[in-house]
Structure formats: structure tokens, C-alpha cells
C-alpha positions as CSV (number, residue, x, y, z in Angstrom):
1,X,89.2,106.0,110.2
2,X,90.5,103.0,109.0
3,X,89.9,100.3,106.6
4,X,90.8,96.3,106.5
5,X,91.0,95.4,102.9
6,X,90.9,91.6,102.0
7,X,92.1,90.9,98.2
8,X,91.1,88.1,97.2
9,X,90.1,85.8,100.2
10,X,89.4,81.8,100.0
11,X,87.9,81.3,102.9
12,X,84.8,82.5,105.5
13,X,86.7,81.8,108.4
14,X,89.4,83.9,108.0
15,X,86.8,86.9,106.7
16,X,84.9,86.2,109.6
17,X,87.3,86.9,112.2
18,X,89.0,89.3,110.3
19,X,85.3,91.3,111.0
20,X,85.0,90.4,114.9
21,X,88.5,92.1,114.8
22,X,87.5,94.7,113.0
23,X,84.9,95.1,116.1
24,X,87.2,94.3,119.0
25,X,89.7,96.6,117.9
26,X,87.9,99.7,115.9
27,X,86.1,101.7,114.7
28,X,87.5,100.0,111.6
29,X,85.6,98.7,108.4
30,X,86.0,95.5,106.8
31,X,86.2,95.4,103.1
32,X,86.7,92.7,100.7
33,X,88.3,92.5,97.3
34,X,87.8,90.0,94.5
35,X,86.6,87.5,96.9
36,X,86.7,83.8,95.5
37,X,82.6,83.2,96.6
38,X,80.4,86.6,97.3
39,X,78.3,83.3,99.1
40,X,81.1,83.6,101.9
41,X,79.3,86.8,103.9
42,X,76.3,83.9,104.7
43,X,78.5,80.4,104.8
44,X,78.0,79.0,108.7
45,X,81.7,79.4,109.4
46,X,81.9,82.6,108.5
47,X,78.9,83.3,111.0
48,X,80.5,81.4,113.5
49,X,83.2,83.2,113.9
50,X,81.8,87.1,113.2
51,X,79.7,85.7,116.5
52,X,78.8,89.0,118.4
53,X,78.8,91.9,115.4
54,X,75.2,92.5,114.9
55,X,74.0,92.2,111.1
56,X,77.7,90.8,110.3
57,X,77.3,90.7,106.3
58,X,75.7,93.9,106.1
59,X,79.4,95.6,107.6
60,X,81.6,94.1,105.3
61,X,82.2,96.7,101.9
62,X,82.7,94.4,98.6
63,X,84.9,95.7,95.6
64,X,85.8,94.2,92.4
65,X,89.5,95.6,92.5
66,X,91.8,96.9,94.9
67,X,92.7,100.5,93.4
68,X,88.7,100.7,93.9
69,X,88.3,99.7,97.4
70,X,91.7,102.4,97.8
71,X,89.3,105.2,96.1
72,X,88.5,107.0,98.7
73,X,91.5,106.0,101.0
74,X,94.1,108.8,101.8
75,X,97.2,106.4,103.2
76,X,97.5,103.2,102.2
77,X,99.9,100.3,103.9
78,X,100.0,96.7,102.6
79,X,101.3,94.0,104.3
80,X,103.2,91.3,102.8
81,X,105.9,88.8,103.6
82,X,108.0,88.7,100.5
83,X,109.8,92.0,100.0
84,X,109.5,93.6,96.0
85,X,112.1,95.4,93.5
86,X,112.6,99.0,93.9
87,X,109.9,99.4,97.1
88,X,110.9,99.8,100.5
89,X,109.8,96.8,103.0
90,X,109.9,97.8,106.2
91,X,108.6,96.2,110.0
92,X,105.1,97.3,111.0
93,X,106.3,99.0,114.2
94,X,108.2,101.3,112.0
95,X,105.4,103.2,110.6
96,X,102.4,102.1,113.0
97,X,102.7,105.1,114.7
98,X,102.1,107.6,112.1
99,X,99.3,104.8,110.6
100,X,97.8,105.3,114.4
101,X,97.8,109.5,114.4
102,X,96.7,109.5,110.5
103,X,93.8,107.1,111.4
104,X,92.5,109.9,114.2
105,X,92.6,112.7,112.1
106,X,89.0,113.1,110.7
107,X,90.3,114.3,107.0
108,X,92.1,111.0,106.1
109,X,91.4,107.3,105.4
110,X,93.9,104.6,106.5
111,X,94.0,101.4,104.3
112,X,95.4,98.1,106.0
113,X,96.0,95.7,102.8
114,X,95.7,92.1,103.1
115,X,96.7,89.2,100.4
116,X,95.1,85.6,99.6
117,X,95.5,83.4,102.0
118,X,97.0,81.0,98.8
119,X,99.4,83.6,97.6
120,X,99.6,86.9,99.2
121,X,99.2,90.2,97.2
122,X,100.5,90.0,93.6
123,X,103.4,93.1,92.1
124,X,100.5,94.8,90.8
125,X,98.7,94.7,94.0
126,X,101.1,95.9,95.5
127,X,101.9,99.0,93.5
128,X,98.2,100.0,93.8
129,X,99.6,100.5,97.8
130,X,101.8,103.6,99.2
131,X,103.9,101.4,101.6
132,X,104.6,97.9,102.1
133,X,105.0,96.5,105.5
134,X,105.6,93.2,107.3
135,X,104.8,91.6,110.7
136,X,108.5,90.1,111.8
137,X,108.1,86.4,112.8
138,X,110.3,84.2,114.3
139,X,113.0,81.8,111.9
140,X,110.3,78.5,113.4
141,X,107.7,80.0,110.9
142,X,107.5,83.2,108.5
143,X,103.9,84.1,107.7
144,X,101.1,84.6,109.3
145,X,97.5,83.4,109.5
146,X,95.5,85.8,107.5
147,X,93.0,86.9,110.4
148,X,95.7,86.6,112.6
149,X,97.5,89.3,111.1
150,X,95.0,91.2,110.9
151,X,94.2,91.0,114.6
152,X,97.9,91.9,114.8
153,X,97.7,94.9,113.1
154,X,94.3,96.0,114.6
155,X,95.9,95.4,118.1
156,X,98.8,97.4,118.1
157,X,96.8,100.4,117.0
158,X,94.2,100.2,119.1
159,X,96.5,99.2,122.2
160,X,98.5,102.4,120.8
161,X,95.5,104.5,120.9
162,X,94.1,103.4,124.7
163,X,98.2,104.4,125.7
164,X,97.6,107.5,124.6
165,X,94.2,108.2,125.8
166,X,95.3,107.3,129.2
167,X,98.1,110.0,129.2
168,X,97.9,113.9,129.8
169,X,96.6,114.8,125.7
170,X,99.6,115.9,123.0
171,X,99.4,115.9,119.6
172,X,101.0,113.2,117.7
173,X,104.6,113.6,116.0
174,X,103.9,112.4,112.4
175,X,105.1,113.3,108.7
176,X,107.6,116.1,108.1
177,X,107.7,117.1,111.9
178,X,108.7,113.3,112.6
179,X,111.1,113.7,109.9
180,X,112.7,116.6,111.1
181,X,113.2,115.6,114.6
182,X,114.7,112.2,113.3
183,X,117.5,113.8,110.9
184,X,118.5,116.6,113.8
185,X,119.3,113.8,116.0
186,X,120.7,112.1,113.7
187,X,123.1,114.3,112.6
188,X,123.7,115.9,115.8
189,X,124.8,112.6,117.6
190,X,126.6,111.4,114.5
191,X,129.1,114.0,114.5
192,X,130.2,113.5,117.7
193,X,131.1,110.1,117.2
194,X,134.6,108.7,117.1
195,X,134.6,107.4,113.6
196,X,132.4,107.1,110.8
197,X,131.7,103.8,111.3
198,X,130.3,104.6,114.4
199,X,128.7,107.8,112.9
200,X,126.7,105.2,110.4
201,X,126.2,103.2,113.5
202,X,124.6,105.9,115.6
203,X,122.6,107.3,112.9
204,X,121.3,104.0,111.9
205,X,119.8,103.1,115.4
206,X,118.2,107.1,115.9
207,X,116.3,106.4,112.9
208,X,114.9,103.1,113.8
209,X,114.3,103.7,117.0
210,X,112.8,107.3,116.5
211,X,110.3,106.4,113.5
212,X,108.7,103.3,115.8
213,X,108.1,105.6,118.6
214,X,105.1,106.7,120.1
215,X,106.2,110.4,119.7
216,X,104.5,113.5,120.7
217,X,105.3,117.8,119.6
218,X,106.4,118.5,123.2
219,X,108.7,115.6,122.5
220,X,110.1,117.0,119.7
221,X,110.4,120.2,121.6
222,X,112.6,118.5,124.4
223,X,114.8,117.0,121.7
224,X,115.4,119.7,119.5
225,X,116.7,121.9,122.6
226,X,118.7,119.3,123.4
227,X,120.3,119.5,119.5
228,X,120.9,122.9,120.0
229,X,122.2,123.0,123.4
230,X,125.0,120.1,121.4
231,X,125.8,123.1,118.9
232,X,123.2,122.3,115.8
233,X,121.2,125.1,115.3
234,X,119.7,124.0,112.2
235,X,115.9,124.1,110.9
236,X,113.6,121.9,108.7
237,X,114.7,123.9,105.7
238,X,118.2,122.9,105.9
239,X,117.1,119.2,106.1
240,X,115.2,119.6,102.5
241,X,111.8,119.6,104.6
242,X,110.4,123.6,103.5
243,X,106.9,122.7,102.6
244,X,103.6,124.2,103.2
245,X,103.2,120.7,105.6
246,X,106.6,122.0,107.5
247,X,105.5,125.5,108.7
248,X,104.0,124.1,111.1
249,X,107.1,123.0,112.8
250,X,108.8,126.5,112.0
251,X,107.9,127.3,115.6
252,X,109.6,124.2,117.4
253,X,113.1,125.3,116.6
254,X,112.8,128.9,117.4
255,X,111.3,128.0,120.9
256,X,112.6,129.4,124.5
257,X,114.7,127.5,126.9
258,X,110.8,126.8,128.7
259,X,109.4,125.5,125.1
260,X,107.3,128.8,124.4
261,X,107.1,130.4,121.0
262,X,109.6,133.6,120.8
263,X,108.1,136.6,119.0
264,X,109.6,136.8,115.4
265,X,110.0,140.1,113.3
């Protein structure tokens, strides 16, 4: 499931399509934090442009701070322009795809945090989030409209999620199985490279292009074959990655030239 959060918004327009795209592109709820006027949920604009979602201002979830509207969230991503101290910033594409597969599974709650229109989300706003992300715009113009980006967001999860529905089923490749496949090819195609600068070079462009992937287990499967077939035999555990989340890729690199389990003991 997963859950727009507003902090702080000025205005019913933006709220109000903020919800219709919470509608066009769910199941998704709407929840607002701090907002400047609680009158907003029944201005005119802000009916005019939730037009369509029956009983608009009885969906939309009001909180008096963000760390209470995360409560009940398990993930969190917040989405800002300006990049902070010590916290990785990183492009939405690089971690929509686990946000997509986290979303589906019916144990966890993604959050999608949104700033002010006025002045985005403050350092301590931002702490209260797991991961910061941005939308990359163009050098003409770099932010967003605050419904816009939300419809942004919203889209590429849901187009993410028809993709997938169209093709033949697979489980998604997320956490410490991405993780795993992403350092094996790393490494692997790294050492074969003619210098270290193009070791750095290789392994730089695996891990972007890997972690913004739509990635499935079979996948991983293919790929880690692959690895091992290039002479890199190694496991999750050598790659720091030997937690109770990782047993359940103990299986993909012990598999049979066809991808089937092999017998252990």
C-alpha cells in the first residue's frame, strides 16, 4: 500500500489534484501534514480539481506532524530538490523499483514524502524519512509543481506495476537479493577490465543501471550463472549480505546449469 504525505501544504489546488492522482494512479492514500488551513479539504478549488473521487475530503488522512503520519509506515522515501549533509540523494528511478515491489507486499507501508509548496521539507523533515530522492529536471527549470510531482511519482509506479502485470508473473528482485546480484556483477565485470580506471568505470555503470531496473529472481538467476561461468563463484556471505533476509537467496547461487535448486547435504 502506499501513502502520499503532504507536509505542510498552502494551497487546495495542489491538495486537490494531488488526491485525483492518488485515484488515477492507486490504490494510494492521501495524507496531509500540518496543513496551513484544515478549511482547504472544502475550498471550491480544491473541489474542482479532486473532480471525480467520490466523498473527496472524507479520503484525505490529516496529522499534526510528519513522524505521526510515518507511524504506521514501514519504508519511507522523501522527495526533495536540495540534497542534505551526510544523506544520500539519489534519482527516483534509482529506487522506484524496490518502492514498486515493497508497495505490493501486503506486510509493508510505503510513504511518498512531499514538502511546502513555499519551501520544501525542512533538515528535520527530512530526517524523520529513510531515503531522500529527487525527480531530475532539465538545467531550463529545477523543481517541480507540487501535484505534479506527485503525479510523477504515482505514474511511474503504477505504469511499473501494469508492465509487470502484463508479463508472464516473477517475483520482484528487491533488498539483499538486489544487492547481491548488483555487487557479483560488479565485481565480476570489473576485474576483467583493462585498468582500474575502467574497473571504477564499469562498476559505476552496473550499479546504476542494475538498482533502476525492473528486475525479477529468474533474472538474478540468469545473471549469477553468467558470473560463475566468468570464474566468480562467490555467495551473498562473502559480499557482507548473511542475514536472516539473505537465506532466501542461498538457493540462487547453488542452482543447476537449467536454474533448478541442487540438493544440499
Amino acid at each position: 500500500m502506499k501513502r502520499v504525505i503532504l507536509v505542510r501544504p498552502k494551497g487546495p489546488r495542489n491538495v486537490g489534484a494531488a488526491l485525483r492522482a492518488s485515484a488515477n494512479f492507486g490504490p494510494c492514500e492521501l495524507a496531509l501534514v500540518a496543513p496551513q488551513r484544515r478549511s482547504m479539504l472544502v475550498h471550491p478549488e480544491f473541489e474542482q480539481m479532486s473532480h471525480g473521487v467520490e466523498a473527496a475530503a472524507k479520503k484525505v488522512l490529516v496529522f499534526d506532524s510528519l513522524p505521526e503520519a510515518l507511524l504506521d509506515q514501514t519504508r519511507s522515501f522523501a522527495f526533495t530538490a536540495r540534497a542534505r549533509r551526510h544523506r544520500l540523494h539519489v534519482p527516483w528511478e534509482e529506487r522506484a523499483g524496490d518502492a514498486r515491489a515493497w508497495s505490493e507486499e501486503p506486510s509493508e507501508r510505503v510513504a511518498l514524502v512531499f514538502g511546502s509548496e513555499v519551501d520544501g521539507l525542512s533538515s528535520d523533515e527530512c530526517d524523520a524519512v529513510q531515503e531522500l530522492c529527487y525527480l531530475p529536471c532539465s538545467s531550463e527549470h529545477g523543481s517541480l509543481n507540487l501535484s505534479m510531482a506527485v503525479s510523477v511519482v504515482l505514474y511511474s509506479l503504477y505504469r511499473a506495476e501494469r508492465a509487470r502485470a502484463r508479463r508472464s508473473g516473477g517475483e520482484a528482485l528487491v533488498g539483499a537479493k538486489r544487492a547481491y546480484l548488483i555487487e557479483h556483477v560488479a565485481e565480476t565485470l570489473g576485474s576483467v577490465a583493462n585498468s582500474p580506471q575502467a574497473a571504477e568505470l564499469i562498476q559505476a555503470s552496473v550499479r546504476r543501471v542494475f538498482a533502476r531496473a525492473e528486475l525479477e529472481t529468474r533474472d538474478a538467476r540468469a545473471w549469477h550463472q553468467i558470473m560463475r561461468a566468468l570464474g566468480n563463484p562467490k555467495d551473498p556471505m562473502d559480499y557482507g549480505l548473511s542475514g536472516p533476509a539473505d537465506r532466501a537467496t542461498e538457493w540462487e547461487h547453488r542452482a543447476g546449469p537449467d536454474g533448478a535448486p541442487q540438493p544440499q547435504g
